[in-house]
Backbone bond lengths (Angstrom), bond angles and torsions (degrees), N, CA, C in turn:
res aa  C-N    CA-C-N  psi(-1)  N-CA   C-N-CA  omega(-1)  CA-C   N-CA-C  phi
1 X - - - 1.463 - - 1.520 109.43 -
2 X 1.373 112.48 136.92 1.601 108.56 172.60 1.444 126.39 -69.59
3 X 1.364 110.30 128.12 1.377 102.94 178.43 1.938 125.36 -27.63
4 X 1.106 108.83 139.31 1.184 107.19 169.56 1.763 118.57 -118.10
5 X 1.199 99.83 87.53 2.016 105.39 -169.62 1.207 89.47 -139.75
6 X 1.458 94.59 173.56 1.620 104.60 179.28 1.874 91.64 170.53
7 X 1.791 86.24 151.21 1.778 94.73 -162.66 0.848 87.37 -158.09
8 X 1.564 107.81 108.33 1.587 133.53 172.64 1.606 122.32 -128.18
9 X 1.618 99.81 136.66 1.238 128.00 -158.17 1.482 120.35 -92.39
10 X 1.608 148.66 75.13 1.131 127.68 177.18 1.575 132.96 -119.92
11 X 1.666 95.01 122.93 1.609 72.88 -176.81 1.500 97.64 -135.11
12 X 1.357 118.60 149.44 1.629 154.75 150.37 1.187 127.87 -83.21
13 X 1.821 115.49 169.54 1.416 96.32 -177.90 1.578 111.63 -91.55
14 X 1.341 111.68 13.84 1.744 116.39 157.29 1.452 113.30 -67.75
15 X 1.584 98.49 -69.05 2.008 112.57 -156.12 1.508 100.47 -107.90
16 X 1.087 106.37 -174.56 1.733 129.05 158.38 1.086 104.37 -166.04
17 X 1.604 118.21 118.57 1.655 138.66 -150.49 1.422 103.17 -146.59
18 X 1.800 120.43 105.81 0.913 118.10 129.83 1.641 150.02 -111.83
19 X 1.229 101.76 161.18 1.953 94.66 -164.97 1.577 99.45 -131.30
20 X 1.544 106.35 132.56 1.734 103.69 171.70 1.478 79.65 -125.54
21 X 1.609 86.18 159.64 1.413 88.53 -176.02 1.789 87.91 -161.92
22 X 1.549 104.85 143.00 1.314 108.96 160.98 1.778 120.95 -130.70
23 X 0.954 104.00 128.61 2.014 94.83 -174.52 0.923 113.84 -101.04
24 X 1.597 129.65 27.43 1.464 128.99 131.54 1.687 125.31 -115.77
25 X 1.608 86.67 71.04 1.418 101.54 -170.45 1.136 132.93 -89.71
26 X 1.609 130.12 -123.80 1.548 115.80 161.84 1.670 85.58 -137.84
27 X 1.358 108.87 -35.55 1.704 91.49 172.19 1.970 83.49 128.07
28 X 1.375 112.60 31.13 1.262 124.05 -170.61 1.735 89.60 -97.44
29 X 1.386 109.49 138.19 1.560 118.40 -177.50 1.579 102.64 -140.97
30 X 1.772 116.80 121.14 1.206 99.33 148.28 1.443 104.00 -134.99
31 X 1.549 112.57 144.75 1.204 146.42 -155.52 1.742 132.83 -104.09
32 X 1.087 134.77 61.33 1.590 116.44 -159.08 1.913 87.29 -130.18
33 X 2.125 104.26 114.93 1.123 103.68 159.05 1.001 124.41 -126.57
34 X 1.276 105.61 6.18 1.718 123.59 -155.99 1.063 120.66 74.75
35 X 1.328 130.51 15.34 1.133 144.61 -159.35 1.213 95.67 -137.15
36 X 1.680 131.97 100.67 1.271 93.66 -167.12 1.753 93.80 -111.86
37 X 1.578 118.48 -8.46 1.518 93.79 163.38 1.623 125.12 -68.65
38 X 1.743 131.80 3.83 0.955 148.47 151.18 2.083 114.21 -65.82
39 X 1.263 95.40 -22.55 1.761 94.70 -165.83 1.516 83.82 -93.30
40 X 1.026 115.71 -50.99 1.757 108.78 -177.64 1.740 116.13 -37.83
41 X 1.461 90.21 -57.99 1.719 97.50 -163.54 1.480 104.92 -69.32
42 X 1.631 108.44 -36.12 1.956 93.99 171.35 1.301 117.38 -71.32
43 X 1.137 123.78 -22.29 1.745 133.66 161.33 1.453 83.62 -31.92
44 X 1.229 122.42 -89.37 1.170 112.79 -140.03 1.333 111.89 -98.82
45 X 1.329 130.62 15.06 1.391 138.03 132.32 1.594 106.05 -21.06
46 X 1.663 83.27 -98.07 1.260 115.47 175.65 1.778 123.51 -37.37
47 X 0.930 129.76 -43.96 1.408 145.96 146.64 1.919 107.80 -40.24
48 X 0.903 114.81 -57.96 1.881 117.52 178.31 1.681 114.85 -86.25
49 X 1.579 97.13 -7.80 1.707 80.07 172.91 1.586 86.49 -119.22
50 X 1.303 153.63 16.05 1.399 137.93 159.31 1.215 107.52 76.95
51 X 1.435 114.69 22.77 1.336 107.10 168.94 1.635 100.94 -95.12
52 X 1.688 100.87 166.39 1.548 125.61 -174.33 1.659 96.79 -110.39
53 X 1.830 102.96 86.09 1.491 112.17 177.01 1.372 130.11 -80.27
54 X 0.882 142.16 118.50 1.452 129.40 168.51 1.375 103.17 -118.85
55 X 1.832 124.11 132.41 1.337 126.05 173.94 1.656 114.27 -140.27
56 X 0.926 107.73 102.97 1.728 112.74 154.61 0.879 139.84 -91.45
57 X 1.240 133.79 145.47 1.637 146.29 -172.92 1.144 159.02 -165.80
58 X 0.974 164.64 110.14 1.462 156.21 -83.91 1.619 98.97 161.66
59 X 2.024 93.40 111.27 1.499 94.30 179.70 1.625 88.39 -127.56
60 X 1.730 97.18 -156.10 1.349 129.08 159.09 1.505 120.47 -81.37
61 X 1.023 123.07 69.59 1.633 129.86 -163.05 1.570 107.31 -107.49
62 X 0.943 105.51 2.43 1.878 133.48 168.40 1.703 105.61 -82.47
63 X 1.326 102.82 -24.62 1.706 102.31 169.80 1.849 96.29 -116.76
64 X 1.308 138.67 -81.33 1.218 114.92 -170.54 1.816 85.61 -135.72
65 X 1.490 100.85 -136.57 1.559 113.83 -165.48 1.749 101.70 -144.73
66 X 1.315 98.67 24.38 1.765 105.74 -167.25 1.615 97.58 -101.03
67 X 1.484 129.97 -45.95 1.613 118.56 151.62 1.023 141.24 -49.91
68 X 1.304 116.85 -8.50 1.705 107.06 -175.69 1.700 85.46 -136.57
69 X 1.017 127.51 15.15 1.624 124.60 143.85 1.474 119.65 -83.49
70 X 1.578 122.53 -51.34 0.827 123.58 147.82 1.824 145.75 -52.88
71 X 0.916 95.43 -12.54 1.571 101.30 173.13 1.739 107.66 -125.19
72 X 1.201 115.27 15.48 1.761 121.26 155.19 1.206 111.39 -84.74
73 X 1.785 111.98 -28.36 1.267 117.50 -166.47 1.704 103.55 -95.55
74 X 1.124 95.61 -20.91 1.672 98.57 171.77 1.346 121.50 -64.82
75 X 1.613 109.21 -32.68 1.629 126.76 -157.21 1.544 102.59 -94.57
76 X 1.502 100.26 -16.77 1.254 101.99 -167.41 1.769 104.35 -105.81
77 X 0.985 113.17 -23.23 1.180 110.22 158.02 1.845 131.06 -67.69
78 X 1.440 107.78 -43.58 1.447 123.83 163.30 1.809 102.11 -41.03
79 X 1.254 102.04 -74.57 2.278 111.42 163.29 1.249 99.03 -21.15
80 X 1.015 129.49 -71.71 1.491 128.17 -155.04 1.307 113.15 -73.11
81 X 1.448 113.10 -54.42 1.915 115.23 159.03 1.534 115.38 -38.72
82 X 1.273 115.49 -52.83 1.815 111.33 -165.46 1.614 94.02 -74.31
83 X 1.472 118.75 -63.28 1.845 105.12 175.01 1.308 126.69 -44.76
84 X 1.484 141.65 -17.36 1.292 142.53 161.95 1.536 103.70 -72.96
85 X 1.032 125.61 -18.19 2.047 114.73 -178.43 1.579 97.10 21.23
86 X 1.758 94.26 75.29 1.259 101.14 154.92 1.820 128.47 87.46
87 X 0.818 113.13 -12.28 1.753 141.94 -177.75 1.447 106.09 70.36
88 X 1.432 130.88 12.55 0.982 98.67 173.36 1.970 153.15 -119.88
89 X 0.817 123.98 -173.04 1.609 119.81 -147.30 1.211 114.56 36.56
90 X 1.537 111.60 61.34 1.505 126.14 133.03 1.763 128.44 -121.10
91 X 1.406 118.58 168.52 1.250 124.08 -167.17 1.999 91.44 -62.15
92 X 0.973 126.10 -44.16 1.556 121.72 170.48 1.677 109.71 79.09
93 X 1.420 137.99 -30.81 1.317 141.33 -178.04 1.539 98.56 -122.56
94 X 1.475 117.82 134.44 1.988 110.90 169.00 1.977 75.26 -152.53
95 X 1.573 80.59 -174.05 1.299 109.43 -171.39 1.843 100.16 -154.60
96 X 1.237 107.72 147.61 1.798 113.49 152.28 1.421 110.44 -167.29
97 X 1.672 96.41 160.37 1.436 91.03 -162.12 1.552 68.96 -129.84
98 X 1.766 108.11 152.59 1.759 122.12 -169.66 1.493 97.08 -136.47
99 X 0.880 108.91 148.27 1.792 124.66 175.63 1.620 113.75 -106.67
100 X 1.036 137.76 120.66 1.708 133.47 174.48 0.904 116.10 -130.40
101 X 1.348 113.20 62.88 1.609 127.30 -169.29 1.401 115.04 73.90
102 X 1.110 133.85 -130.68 1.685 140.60 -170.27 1.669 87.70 -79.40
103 X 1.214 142.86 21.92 1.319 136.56 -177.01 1.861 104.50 -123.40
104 X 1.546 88.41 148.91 1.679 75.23 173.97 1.559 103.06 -164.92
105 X 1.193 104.18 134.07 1.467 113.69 -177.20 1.189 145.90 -137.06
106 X 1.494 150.05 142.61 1.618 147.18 -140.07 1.041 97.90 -110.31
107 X 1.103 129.47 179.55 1.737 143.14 177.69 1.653 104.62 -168.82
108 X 0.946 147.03 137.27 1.403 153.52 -174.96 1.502 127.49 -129.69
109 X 0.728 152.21 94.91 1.977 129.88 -134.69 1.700 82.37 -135.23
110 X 1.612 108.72 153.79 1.008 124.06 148.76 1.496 120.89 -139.38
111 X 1.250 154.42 83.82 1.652 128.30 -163.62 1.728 84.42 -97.75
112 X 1.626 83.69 92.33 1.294 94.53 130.09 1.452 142.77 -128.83
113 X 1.701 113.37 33.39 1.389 119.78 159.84 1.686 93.61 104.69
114 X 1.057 107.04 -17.29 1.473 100.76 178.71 1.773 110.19 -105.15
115 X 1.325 111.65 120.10 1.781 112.47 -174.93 1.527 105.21 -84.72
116 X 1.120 106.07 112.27 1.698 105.20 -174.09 1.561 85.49 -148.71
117 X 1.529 120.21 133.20 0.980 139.88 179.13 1.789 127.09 -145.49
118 X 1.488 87.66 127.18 1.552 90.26 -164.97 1.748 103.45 -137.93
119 X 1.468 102.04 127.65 1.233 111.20 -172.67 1.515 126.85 -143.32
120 X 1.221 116.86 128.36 1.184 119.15 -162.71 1.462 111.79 -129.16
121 X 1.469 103.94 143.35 1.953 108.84 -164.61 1.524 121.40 133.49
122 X 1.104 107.76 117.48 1.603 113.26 179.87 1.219 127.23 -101.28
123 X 1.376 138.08 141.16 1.510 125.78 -177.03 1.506 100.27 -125.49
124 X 1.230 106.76 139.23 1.840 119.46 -166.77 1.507 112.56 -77.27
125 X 1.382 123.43 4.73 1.006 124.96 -164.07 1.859 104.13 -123.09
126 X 1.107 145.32 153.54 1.646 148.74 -169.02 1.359 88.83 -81.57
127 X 1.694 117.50 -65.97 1.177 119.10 -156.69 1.491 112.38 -125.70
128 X 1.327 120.07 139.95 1.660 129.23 171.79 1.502 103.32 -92.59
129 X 1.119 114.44 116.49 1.697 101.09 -165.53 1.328 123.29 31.05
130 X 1.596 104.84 -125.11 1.484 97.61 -162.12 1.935 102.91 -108.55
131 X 1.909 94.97 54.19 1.448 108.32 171.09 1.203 111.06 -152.39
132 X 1.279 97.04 134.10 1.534 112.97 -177.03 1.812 116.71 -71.30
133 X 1.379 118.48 133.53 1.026 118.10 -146.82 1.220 114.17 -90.64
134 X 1.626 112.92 5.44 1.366 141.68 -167.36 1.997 95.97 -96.01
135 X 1.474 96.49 -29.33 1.210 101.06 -165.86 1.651 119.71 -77.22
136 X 1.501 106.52 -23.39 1.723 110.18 167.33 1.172 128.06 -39.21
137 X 1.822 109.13 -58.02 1.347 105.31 173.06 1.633 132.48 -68.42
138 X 1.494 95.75 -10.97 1.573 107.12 -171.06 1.668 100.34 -72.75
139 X 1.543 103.26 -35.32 1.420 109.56 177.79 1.464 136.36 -75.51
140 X 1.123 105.97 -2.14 1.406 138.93 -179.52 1.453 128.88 -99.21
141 X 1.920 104.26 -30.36 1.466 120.95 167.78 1.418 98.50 -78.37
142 X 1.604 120.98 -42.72 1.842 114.37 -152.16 1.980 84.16 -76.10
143 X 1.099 128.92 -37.51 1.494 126.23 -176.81 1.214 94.52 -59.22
144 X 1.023 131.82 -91.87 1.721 135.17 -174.67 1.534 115.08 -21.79
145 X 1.118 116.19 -65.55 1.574 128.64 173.32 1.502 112.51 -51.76
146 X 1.171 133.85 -16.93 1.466 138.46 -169.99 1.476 98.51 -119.48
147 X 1.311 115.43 -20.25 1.715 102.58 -170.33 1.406 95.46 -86.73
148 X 1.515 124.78 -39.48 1.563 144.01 -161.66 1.949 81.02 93.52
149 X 1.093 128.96 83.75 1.486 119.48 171.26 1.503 89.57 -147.90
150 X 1.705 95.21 136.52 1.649 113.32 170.56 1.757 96.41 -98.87
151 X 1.280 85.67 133.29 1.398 91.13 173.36 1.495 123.47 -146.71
152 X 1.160 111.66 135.01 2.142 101.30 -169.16 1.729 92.37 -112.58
153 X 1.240 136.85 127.86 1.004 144.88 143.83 1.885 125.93 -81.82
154 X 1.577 121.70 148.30 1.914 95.68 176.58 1.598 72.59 -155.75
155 X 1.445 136.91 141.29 0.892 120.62 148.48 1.417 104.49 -97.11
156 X 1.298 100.42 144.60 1.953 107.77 -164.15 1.320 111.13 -87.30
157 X 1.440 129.57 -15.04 1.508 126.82 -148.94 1.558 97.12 -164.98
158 X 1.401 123.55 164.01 2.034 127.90 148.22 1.182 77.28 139.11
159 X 1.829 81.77 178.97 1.161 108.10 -175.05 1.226 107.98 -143.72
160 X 1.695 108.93 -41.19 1.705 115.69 159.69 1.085 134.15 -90.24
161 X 1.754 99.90 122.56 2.114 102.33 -165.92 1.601 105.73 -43.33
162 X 0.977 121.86 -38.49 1.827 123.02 -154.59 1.696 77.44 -64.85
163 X 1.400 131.88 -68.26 1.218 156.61 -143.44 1.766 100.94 -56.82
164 X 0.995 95.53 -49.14 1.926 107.82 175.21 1.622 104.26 -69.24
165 X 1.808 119.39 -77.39 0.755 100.39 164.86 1.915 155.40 6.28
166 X 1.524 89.01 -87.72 1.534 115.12 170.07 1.636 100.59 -54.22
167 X 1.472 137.33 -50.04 1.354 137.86 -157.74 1.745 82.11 -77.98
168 X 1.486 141.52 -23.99 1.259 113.36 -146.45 1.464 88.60 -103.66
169 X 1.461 125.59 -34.50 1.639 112.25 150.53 1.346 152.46 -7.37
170 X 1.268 76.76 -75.88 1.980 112.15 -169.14 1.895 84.89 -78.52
171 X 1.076 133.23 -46.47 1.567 113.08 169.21 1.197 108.06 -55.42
172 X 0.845 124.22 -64.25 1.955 130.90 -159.38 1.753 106.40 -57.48
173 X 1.297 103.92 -27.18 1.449 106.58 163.86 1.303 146.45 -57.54
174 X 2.386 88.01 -52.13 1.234 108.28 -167.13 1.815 99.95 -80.65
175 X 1.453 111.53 -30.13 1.705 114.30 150.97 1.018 140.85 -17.07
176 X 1.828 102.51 -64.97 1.249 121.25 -174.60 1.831 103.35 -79.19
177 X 1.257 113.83 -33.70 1.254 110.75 166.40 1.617 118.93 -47.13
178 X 1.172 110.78 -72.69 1.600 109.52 175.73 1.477 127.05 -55.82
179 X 1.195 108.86 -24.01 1.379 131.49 151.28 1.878 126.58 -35.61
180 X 1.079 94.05 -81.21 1.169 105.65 170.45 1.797 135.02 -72.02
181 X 1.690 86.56 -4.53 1.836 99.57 176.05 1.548 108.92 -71.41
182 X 1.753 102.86 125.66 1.408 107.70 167.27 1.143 128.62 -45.38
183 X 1.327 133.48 147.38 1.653 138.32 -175.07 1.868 102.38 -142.29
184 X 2.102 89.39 105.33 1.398 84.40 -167.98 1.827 120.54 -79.38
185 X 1.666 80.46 2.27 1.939 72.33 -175.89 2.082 101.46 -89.16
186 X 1.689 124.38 1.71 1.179 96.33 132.43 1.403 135.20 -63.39
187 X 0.977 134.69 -1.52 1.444 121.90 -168.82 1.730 124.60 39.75
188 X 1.367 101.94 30.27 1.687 103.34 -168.25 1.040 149.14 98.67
189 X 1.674 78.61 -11.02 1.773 106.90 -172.81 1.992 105.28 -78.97
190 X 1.046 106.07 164.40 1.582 114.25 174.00 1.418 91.01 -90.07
191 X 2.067 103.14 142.14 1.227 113.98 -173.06 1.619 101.82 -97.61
192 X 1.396 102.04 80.71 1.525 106.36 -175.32 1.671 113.21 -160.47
193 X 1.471 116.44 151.31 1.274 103.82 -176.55 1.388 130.00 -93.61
194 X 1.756 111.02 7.74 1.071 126.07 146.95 1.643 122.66 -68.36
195 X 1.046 114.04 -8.00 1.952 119.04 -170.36 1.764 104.51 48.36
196 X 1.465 93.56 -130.27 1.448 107.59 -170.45 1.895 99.90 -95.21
197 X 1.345 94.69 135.38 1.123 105.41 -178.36 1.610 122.78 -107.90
198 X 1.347 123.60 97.77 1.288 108.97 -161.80 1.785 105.05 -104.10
199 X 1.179 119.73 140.09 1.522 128.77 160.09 1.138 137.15 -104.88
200 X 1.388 137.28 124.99 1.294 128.50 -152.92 1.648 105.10 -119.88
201 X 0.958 106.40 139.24 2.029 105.64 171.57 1.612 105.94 -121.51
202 X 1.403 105.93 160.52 1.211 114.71 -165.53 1.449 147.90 86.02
């Protein structure tokens, strides 16, 4: 099987974001955004979907933590697009539901090239450490939108933001894990009844 990695570079005059990433990993994550209630939760992203993460970054965090949340999730979505070459002969649709104590949460995945993101769940608190709590879902659309991944998030139950949070991760991971697992009786093919879709200009 061809490797599936990819190590992408972006920087602006906000951030400078890089992401390697491999999705036949061991579930090895290392994390530095300055953000470190952001380094936690991709820890364990990355840790529940078995990917081999590496993320660096360097924003404007001298004004808030909303640019280089948003454009980790951008960089990290771009990673995930170039390592799929295309989605195909993989399972492409998963689901998991995660427990984090009195917390509990869904994840819904589709890569099918289209970034549509829908998420549902409130946390009673502004900020999770040194992240704004407004900022999860924001981080979750710029991933989705850059991967081409539909994704429905709800956390169903909690009571503690960290507790929801962390459960809404470790789903979206263990998702993207089953998600992205090869399926050899496609033979390569896209698991769809459109197949390969080609567009032509000119």
């Amino acid at each position: 099987m061809q490797e599936r990695k990819a190590n992408i570079s972006r920087q602006s005059g906000e951030t400078n974001v890089r992401v390697q990433l491999d999705l036949d990993g061991r579930g090895s994550a290392s994390v530095a955004t300055g953000v470190g209630m952001l380094d936690h939760l991709l820890t364990a992203l990355g840790r529940h979907a078995r990917f081999d993460l590496q993320v660096q970054a360097s924003g404007d965090l001298h004004i808030d933590e909303h640019h280089t949340v948003e454009d980790v999730g951008i960089t990290l979505g771009l990673a995930l697009a170039a390592a799929l070459r295309g989605g195909g002969g993989i399972a492409r649709m998963a689901h998991a539901l995660v427990p984090m104590d009195e917390a509990l949460a869904m994840a819904a995945v589709d890569l099918s090239g289209r970034g549509v993101c829908v998420c549902e769940g409130s946390f009673a608190a502004p900020r999770l450490g040194d992240l704004g709590s407004d900022l999860l879902w924001h981080f979750v659309d710029s991933l989705a939108r850059n991967a081409g991944l539909n994704v429905h998030i709800h956390v169903l139950r909690g009571e503690n933001d960290h507790h929801k949070a962390e459960a809404v991760f470790k789903a979206l991971g263990r998702a993207l894990d089953a998600a992205t697992r090869p399926d050899p009786r496609l033979e390569g093919d896209v698991a769809s009844t459109k197949g390969q879709v080609e567009v032509q200009t000119g």
